[in-house]
TORTORKE-202055 format. One record per residue (C-alpha): residue in three letters; x, y, z. Coordinates in pm, whole numbers, plus 50000, padded with zeros to 5 digits. Example, Ala and Ser with C-alpha at 12.3 -4.5 7.8 and 13.67 -1.06 7.14 Angstrom:
BEGIN
<"ala",<51230,49550,50780>>
<"ser",<51367,49894,50714>>
This chain:
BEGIN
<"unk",<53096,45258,81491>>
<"unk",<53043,45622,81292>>
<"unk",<52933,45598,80965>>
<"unk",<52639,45337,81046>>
<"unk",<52266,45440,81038>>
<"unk",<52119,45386,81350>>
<"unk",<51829,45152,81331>>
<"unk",<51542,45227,81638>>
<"unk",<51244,45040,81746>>
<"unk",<51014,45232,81963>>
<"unk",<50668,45090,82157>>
<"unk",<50574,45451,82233>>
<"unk",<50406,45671,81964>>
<"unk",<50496,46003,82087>>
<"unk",<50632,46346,81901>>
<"unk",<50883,46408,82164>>
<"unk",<51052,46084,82072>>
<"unk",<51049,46056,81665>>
<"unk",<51088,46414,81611>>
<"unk",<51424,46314,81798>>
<"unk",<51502,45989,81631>>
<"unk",<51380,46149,81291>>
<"unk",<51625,46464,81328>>
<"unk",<51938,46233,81359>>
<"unk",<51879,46051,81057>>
<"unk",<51804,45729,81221>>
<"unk",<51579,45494,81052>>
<"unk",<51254,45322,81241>>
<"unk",<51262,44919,81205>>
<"unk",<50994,44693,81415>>
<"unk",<51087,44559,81736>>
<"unk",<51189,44205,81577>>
<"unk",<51394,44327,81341>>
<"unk",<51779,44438,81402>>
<"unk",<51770,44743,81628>>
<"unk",<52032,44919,81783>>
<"unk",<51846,45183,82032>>
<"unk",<51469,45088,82117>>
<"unk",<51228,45305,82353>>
<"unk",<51067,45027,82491>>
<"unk",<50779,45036,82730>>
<"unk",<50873,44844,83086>>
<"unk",<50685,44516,82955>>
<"unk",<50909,44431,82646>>
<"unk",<51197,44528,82856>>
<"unk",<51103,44257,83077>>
<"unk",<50999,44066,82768>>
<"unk",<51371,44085,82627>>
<"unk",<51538,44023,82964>>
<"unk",<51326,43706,83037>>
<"unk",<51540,43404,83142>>
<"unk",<51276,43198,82928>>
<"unk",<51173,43393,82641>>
<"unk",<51405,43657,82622>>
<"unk",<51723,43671,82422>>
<"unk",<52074,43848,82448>>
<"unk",<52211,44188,82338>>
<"unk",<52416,44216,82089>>
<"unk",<52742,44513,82152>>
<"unk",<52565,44768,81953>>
<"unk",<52164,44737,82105>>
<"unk",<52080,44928,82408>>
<"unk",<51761,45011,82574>>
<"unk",<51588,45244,82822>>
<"unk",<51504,45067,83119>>
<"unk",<51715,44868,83317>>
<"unk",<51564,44483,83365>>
<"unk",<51472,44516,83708>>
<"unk",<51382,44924,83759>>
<"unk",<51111,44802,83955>>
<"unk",<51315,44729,84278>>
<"unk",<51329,45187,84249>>
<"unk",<50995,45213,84049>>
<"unk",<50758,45016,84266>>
<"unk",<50659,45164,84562>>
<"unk",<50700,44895,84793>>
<"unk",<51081,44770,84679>>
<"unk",<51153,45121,84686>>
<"unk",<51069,45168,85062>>
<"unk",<51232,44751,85116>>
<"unk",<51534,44826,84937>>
<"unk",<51582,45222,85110>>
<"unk",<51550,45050,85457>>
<"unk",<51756,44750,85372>>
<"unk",<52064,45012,85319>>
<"unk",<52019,45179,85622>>
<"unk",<52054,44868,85768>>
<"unk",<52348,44756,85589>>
<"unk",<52500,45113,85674>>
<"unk",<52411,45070,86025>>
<"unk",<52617,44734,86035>>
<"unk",<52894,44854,85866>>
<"unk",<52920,45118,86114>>
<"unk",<52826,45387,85880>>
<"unk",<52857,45764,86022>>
<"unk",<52588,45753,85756>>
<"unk",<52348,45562,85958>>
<"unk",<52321,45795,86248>>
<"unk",<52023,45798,86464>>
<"unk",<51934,46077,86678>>
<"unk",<51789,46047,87031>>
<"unk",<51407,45960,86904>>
<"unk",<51577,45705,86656>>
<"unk",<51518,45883,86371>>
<"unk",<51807,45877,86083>>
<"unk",<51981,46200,86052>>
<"unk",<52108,46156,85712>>
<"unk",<51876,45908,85568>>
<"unk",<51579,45995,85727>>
<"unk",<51373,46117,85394>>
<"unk",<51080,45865,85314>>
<"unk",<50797,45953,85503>>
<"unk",<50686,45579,85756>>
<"unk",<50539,45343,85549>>
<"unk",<50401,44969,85562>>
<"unk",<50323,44739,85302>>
<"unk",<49960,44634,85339>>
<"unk",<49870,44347,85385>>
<"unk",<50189,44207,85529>>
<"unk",<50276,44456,85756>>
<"unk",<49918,44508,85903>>
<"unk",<49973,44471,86300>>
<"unk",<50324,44719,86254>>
<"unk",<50097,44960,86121>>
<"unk",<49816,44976,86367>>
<"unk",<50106,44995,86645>>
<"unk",<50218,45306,86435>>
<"unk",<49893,45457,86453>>
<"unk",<49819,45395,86764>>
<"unk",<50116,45593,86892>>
<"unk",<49938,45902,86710>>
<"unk",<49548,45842,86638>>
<"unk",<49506,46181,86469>>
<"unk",<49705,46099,86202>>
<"unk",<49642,46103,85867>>
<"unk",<49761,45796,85617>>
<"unk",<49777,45763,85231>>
<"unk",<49720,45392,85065>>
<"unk",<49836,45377,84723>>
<"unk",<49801,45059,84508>>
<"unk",<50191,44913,84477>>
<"unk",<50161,44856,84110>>
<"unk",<49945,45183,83976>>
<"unk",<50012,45515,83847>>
<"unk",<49838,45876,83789>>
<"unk",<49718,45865,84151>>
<"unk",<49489,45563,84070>>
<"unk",<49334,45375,84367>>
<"unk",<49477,45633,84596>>
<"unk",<49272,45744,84937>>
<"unk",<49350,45925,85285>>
<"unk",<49270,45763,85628>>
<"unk",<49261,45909,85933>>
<"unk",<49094,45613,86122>>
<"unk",<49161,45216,86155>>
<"unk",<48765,45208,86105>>
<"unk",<48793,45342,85731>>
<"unk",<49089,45080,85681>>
<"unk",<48885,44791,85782>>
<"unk",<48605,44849,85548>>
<"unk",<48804,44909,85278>>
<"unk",<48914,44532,85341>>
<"unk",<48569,44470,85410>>
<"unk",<48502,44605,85075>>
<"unk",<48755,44420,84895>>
<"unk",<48513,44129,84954>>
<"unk",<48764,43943,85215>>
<"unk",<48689,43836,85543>>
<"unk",<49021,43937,85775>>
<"unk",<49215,44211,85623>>
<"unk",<49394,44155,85302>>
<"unk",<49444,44289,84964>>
<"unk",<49210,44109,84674>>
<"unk",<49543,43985,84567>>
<"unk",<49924,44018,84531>>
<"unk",<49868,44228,84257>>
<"unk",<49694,44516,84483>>
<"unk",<49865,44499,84775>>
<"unk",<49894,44837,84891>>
<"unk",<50175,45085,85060>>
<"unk",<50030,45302,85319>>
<"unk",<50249,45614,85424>>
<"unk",<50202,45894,85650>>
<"unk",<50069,46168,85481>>
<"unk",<50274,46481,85489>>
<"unk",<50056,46722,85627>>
<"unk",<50253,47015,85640>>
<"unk",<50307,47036,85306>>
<"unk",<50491,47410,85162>>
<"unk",<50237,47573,84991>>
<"unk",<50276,47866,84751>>
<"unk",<49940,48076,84711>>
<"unk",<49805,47854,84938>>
<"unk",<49814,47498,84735>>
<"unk",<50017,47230,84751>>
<"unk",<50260,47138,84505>>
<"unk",<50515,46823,84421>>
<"unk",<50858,46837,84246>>
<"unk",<50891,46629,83966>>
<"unk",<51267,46586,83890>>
<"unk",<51423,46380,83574>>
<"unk",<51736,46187,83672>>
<"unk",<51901,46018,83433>>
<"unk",<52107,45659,83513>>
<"unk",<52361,45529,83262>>
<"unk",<52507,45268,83520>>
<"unk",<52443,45143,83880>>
<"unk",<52783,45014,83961>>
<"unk",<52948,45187,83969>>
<"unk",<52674,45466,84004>>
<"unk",<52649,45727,83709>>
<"unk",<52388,45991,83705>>
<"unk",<52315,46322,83584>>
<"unk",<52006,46597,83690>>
<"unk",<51787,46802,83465>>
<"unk",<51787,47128,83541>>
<"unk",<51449,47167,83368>>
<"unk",<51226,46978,83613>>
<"unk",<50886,47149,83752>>
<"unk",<50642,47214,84045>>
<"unk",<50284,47061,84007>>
<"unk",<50006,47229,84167>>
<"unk",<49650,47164,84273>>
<"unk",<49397,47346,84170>>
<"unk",<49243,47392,84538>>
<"unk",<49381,47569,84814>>
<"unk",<49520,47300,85073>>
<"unk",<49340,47208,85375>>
<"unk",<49417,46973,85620>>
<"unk",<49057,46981,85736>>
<"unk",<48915,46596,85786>>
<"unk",<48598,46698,85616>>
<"unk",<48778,46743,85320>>
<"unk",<49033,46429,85289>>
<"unk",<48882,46257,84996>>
<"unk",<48906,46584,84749>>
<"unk",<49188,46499,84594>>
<"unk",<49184,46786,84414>>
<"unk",<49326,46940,84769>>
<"unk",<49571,46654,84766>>
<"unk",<49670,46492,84473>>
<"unk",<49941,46708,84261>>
<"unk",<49887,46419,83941>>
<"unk",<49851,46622,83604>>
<"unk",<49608,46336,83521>>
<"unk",<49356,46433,83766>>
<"unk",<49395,46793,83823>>
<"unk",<49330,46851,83492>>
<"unk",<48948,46752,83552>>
<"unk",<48944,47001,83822>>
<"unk",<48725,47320,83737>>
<"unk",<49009,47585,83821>>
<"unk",<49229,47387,83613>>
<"unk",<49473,47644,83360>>
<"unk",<49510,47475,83018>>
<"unk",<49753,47758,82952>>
<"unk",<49989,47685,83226>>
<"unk",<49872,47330,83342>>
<"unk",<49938,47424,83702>>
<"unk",<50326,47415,83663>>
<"unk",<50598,47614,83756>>
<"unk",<50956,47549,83641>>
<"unk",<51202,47460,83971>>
<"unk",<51391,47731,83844>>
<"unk",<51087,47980,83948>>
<"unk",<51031,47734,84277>>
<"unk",<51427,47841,84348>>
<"unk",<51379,48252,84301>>
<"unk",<51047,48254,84463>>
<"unk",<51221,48071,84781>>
<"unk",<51583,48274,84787>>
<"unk",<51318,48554,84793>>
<"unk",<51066,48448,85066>>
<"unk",<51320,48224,85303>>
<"unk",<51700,48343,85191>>
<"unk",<51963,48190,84953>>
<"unk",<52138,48006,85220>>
<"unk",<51841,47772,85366>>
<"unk",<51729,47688,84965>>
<"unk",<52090,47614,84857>>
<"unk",<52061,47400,85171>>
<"unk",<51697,47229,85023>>
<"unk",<51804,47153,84697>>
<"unk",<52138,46998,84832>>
<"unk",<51927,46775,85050>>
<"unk",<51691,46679,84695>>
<"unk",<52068,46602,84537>>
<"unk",<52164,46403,84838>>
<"unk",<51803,46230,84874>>
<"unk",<51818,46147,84485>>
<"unk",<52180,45986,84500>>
<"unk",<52123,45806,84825>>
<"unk",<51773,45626,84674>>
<"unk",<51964,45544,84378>>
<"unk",<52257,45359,84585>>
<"unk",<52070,45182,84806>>
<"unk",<51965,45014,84453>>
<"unk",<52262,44949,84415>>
<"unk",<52307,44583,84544>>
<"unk",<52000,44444,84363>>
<"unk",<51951,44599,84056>>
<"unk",<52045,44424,83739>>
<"unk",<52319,44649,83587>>
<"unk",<52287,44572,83225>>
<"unk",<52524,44779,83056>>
<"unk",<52300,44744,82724>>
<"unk",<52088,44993,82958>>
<"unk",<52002,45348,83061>>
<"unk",<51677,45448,83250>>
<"unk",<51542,45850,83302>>
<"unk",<51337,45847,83551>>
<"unk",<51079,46093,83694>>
<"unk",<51158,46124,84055>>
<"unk",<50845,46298,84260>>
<"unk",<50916,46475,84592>>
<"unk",<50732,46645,84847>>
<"unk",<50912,46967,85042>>
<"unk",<50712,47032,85388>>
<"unk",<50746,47326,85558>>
<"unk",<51011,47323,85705>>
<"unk",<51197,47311,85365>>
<"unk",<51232,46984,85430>>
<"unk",<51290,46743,85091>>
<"unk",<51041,46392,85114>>
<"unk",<51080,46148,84848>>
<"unk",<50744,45997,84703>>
<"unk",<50816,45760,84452>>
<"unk",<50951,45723,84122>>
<"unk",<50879,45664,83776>>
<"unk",<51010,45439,83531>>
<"unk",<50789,45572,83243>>
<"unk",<50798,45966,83332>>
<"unk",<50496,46138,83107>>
<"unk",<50572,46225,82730>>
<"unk",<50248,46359,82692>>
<"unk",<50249,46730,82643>>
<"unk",<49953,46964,82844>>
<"unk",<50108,47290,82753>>
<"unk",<50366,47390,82466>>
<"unk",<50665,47468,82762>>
<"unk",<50572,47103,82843>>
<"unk",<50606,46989,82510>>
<"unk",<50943,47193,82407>>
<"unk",<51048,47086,82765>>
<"unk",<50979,46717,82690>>
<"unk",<51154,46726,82324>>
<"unk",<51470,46880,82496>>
<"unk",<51494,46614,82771>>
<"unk",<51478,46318,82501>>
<"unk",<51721,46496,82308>>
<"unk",<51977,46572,82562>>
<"unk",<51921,46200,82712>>
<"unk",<51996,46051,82359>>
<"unk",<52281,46284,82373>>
<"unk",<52418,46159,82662>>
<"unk",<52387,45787,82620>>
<"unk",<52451,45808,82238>>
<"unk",<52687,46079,82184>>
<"unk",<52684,46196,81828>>
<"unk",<52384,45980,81755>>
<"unk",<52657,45725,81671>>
<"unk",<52553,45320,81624>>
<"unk",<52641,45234,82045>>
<"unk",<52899,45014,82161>>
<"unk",<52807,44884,82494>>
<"unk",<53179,44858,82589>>
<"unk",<53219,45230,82595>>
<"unk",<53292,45317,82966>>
<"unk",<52997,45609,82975>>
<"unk",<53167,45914,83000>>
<"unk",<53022,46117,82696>>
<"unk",<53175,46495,82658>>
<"unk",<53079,46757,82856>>
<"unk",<52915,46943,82584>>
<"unk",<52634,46658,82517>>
<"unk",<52498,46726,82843>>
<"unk",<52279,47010,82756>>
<"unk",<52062,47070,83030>>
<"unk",<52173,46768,83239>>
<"unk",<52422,46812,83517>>
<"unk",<52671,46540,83609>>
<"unk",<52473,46445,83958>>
<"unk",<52747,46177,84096>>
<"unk",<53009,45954,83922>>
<"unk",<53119,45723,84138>>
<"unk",<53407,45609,83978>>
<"unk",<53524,46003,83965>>
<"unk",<53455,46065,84348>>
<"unk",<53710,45719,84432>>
<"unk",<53982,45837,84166>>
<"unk",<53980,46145,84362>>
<"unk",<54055,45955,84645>>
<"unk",<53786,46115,84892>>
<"unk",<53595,45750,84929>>
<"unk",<53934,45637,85106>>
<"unk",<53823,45768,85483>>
<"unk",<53438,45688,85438>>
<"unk",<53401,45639,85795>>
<"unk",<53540,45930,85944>>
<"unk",<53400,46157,85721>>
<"unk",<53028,46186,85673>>
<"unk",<53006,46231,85306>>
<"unk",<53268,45966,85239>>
<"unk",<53003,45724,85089>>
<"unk",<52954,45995,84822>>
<"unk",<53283,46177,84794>>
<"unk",<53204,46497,84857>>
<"unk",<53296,46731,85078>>
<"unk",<53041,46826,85365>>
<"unk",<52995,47160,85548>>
<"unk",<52828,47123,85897>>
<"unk",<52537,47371,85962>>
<"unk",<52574,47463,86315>>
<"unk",<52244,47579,86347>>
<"unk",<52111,47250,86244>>
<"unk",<52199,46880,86349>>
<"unk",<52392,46697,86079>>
<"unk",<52409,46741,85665>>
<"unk",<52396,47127,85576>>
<"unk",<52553,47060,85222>>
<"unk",<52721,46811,84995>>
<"unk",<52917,46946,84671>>
């Protein structure tokens, strides 16, 4: 469709995105007027895709989230959906789905144990039970920004939290707060003594069959105080909270740097402190734990293919160099807290509208999503599906451990299982 201005709606008021829109010559219209590419915010998404109110895509209208991204984007689907495909891989007879003698996953074993609170009350107590000097994290289901989140490190603290929410037995105030509790990962790697998270931008253009791509440019956030795992000290969440939006109150907070570090920097730093082989190994296992979340999706999310969704996927590496996955966003930060963040943030819009609208061309949802190499800019091609069965490597899934991605797997003898997928 060249030769057609392209018409975008946005809900978002951000530099990052019309500096983008405005440099392509597209022309801003409002949301009820003829679009072809909107920004939405995840509530007119929903809007749009509503069975009752909502109405249908035209061939040349897409849109950045997918109409159910909350099945990845809410903390408690996420977890349900994860350990409903380990399940499903476990029936199927999945090498995938291996256990080891504690039965713990091999392969899939990289969400730390969580419960959905309320509902799953009694499993949790028998959890912590098993290990009383624990330590727990309850997050709200719905929030973001670390709102509502607090450690526990006794059933006592839990109890009068419910007691607190003004119920009698335990339970949430309602649906709408239910919350996940997780087992905090207290061994976190920490660089100059603080703990940091990864936060990594993937990129979806379809779920089946799965197409996503990596940007190289994602970043480290650190806290402002050095980590301790001292119970005196679990409700400083300035210790343990890595969210931009609340270290940036913290006193040692560094407007000039905003307490990141690109994961290029996280990658020297570790080749030079624990050797090239064990962090190609780590960022393998991020690669593997990123394309694994985003397949067990795979059955229940509504692939629209008027949509594309980047998301901001945060993980946790403990010290063992070992890769956790936290959650992830539907609506990663466009907000700018240094200028790097800001030229980092203009880049990533750009080579995302790159991708999904090669050219800046009026889009034709029948396309079958395979832009050029050269629009990928700083994304990398993270897993076509589609590509890995053409190549016929999906063929003998179940004698080969990587089948179910199509890549070829070295064993690390030194370690049980998954050393590398390429």
């Amino acid at each position: 469709m060249a030769g057609k201005v392209v018409k975008f709606a946005s809900d978002q008021d951000k530099s990052v995105l019309s500096s983008n829109f405005e440099k392509r010559g597209w022309i801003q219209v409002s949301p009820e007027e003829d679009w072809n590419f909107y920004w939405s915010n995840v509530q007119t998404t929903r809007n749009i895709f509503n069975v009752d109110t909502g109405y249908r895509l035209q061939d040349d209208q897409i849109i950045n989230h997918f109409p159910n991204h909350y099945e990845l984007t809410r903390k408690d689907l996420m977890v349900k959906n994860i350990k409903r495909y380990r399940k499903d891989l476990e029936k199927e007879g999945s090498p995938l789905a291996e256990k080891d003698e504690n039965g713990k996953h091999v392969h899939l074993d990289f969400i730390p144990i969580t419960f959905l609170l309320p509902a799953d009350y009694n499993l949790f107590v028998e959890e912590f039970r098993k290990n009383p000097s624990s330590t727990w994290i309850m997050k709200p289901t719905g929030k973001a920004r670390g709102i509502g989140i607090f450690l526990i490190n006794k059933l006592s603290q839990l109890k009068k939290w419910s007691r607190d929410s003004r119920t009698s037995s335990f339970q949430a105030p309602s649906a709408k707060d239910a919350y996940v509790i997780a087992k905090y990962i207290d061994n976190p790697l920490l660089i100059g003594g603080k703990k940091f998270d990864l936060r990594i931008y993937v990129l979806v253009t379809s779920y089946r069959p799965l197409k996503c791509y990596i940007y190289k440019l994602g970043f480290c956030r650190f806290c402002t105080v050095k980590y301790s795992a001292n119970i005196n000290e679990l409700d400083n969440m300035f210790i343990h909270l890595t969210n931009v939006s609340i270290q940036k109150h913290g006193e040692e907070y560094n407007s000039q740097h905003g307490g990141k570090w690109t994961v290029h920097n996280l990658r020297v730093y570790l080749e030079g402190t624990r050797g090239k082989e064990v962090t190609d190994k780590l960022f393998d296992e991020m690669n593997w734990v990123i394309v694994h979340s985003l397949k067990s999706m795979a059955n229940v999310m509504a692939n629209d293919r008027h949509c594309f969704e980047c998301y901001g996927y945060d993980i946790i590496i403990d010290d063992n160099l070992k890769p956790w996955l936290i959650e992830v966003n539907a609506s990663p930060s466009l907000t700018s807290t240094t200028s790097n963040d800001r030229i980092m943030k203009y880049n990533l819009i750009n080579d995302s509208l790159n991708i999904v609208m090669p050219n800046g061309e009026v889009p034709d949802f029948r396309w079958n999503k395979i832009p050029p190499k050269e629009c990928y800019g700083n994304y990398e091609l993270l897993y076509d599906e589609e590509l890995a069965q053409s190549d016929g490597m999906e063929r003998d899934s179940k004698s080969r451990l990587a089948g179910s991605l199509g890549f070829g797997v070295r064993r690390d003898t030194k370690t049980k299982g998954m050393a590398t997928w390429k």
